[in-house]
C-alpha positions as CSV (number, residue, x, y, z in Angstrom):
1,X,-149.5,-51.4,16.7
2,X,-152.3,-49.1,15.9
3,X,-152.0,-45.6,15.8
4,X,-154.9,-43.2,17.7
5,X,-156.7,-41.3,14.8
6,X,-155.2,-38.0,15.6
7,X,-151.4,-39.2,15.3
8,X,-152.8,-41.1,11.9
9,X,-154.6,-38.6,10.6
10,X,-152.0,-35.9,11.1
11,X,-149.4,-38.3,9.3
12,X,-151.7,-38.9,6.8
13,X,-151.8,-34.8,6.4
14,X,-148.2,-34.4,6.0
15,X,-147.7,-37.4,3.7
16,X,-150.2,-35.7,1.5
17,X,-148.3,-31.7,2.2
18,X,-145.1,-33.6,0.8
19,X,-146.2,-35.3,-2.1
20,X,-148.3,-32.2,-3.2
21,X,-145.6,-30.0,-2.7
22,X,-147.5,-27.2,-2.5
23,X,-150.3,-25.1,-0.7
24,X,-153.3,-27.4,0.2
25,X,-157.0,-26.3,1.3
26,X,-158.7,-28.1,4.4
27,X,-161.1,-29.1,1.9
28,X,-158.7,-30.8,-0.2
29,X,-157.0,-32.6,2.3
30,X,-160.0,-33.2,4.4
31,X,-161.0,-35.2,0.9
32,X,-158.3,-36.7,-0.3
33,X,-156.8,-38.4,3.0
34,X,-160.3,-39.4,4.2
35,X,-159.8,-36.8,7.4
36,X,-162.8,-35.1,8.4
37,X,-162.7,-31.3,8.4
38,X,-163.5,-29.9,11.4
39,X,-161.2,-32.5,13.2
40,X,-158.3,-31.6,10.4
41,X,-158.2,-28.3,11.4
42,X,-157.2,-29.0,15.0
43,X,-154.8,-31.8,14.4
44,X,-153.4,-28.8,11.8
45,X,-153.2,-26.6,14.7
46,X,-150.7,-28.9,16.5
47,X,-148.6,-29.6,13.6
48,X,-148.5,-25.8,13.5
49,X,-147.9,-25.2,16.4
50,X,-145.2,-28.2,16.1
51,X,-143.2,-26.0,13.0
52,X,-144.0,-28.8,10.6
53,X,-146.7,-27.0,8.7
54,X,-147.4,-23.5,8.2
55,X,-151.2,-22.3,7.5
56,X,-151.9,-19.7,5.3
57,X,-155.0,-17.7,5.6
58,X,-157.3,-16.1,3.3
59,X,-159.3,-17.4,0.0
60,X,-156.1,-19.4,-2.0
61,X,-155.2,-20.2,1.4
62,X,-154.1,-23.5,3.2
63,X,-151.8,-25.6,4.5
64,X,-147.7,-26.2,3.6
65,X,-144.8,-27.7,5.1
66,X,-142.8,-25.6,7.4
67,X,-139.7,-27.6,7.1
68,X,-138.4,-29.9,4.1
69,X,-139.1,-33.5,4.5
70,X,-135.8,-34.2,5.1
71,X,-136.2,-32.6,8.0
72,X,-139.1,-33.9,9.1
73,X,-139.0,-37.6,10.8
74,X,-142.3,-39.3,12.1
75,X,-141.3,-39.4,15.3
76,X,-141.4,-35.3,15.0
77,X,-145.3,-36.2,13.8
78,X,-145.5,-38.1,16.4
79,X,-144.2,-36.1,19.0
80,X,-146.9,-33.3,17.6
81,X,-149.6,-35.3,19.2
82,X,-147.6,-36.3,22.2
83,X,-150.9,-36.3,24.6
84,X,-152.6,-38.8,22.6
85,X,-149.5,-41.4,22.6
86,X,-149.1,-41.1,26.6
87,X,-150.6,-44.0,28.4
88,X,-153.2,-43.1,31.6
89,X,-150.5,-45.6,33.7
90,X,-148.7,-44.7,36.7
91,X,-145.1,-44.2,35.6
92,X,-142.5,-46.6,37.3
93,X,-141.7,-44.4,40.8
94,X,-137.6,-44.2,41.0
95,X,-135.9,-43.8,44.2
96,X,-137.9,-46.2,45.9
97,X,-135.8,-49.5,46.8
98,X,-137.1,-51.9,44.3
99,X,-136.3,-55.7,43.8
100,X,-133.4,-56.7,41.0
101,X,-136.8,-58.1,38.9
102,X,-138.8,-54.8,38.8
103,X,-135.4,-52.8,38.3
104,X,-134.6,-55.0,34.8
105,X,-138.4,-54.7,34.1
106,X,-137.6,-50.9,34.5
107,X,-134.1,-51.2,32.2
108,X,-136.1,-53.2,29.2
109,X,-138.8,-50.8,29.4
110,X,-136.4,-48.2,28.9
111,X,-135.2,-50.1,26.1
112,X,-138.1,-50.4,24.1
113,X,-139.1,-46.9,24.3
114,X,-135.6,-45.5,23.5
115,X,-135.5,-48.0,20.8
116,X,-139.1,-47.1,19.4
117,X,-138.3,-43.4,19.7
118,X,-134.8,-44.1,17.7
119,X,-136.6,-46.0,14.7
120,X,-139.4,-43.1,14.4
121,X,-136.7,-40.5,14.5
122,X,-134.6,-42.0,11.7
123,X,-137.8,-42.2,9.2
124,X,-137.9,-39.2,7.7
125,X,-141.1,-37.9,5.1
126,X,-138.3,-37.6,2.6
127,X,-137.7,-41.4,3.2
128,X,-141.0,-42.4,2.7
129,X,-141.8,-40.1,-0.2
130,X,-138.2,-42.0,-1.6
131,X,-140.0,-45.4,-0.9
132,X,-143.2,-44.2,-2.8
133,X,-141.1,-43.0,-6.2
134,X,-138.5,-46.0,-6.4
135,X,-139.4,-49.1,-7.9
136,X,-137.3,-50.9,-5.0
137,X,-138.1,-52.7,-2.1
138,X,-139.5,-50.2,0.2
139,X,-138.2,-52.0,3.2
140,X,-134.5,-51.9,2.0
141,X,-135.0,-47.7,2.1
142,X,-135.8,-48.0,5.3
143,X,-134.0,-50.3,6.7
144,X,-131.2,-48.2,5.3
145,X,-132.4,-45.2,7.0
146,X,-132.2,-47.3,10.4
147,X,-128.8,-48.3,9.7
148,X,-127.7,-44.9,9.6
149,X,-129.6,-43.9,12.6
150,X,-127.8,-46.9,14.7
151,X,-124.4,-45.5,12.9
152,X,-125.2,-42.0,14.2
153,X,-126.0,-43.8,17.9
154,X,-122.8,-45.7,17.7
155,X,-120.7,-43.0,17.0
């Protein structure tokens, strides 16, 4: 699957907020993550606007996480740029008498996008910044991060 530009480069700009740790210019960003400016600055406006990053005005000012990332999952990311992830289809219509094909059409559909919003939800920045650091298999982190999500569901 490949992500629009806006939900990359935003991830791309919180990844970066994370490992940094700290206050980050446009500039630096913009540079560092391969993120053009201008466009930056918008995508930083959702993420704002989101309450995953805070902006900071003025000359030493910038860009910082609003939350930790702990509590920040990619699907919140995601979520940020919710108009760029919606398809221009027609939704399924409900209420209309449909055949027992199109309604478990409907029913896996529903399953893939619960499922897909589930596994972005349990993968948090703190996760990823875990599977950066630690000299273990990346996938095991994560996959531990989804077993804890389906724990939670199961519950």
């Amino acid at each position: 699957m490949k992500l629009k530009a806006s939900v990359d480069y935003g991830v791309r700009a919180v990844m970066y907020l994370a490992v940094k740790g700290d206050t980050c210019s446009s500039r630096e960003i913009s540079e560092e993550m391969s993120v053009p400016r201008d466009y930056l600055i918008q995508l930083a406006l959702r993420l704002r606007n989101a309450g995953i990053i805070k902006a900071r005005p003025g000359k030493n000012g910038g860009y910082i996480l609003a939350k930790q990332p702990i509590d920040i999952s990619i699907g919140d990311i995601l979520d940020a740029f919710d108009n760029d992830l919606k398809h221009s289809r027609q939704e399924m219509k409900k209420g209309r008498r449909i055949s027992k094909q199109a309604n478990a059409v409907r029913e896996a559909h529903g399953l893939v996008m619960e499922s897909l919003n589930s596994y972005l939800g349990a993968i948090t920045v703190q996760d990823l910044l875990d599977a950066m650091d630690d000299k273990t298999d990346p996938d095991l982190l994560l996959a531990g991060a989804l077993r804890a999500e389906a724990d939670r569901l199961t519950a």
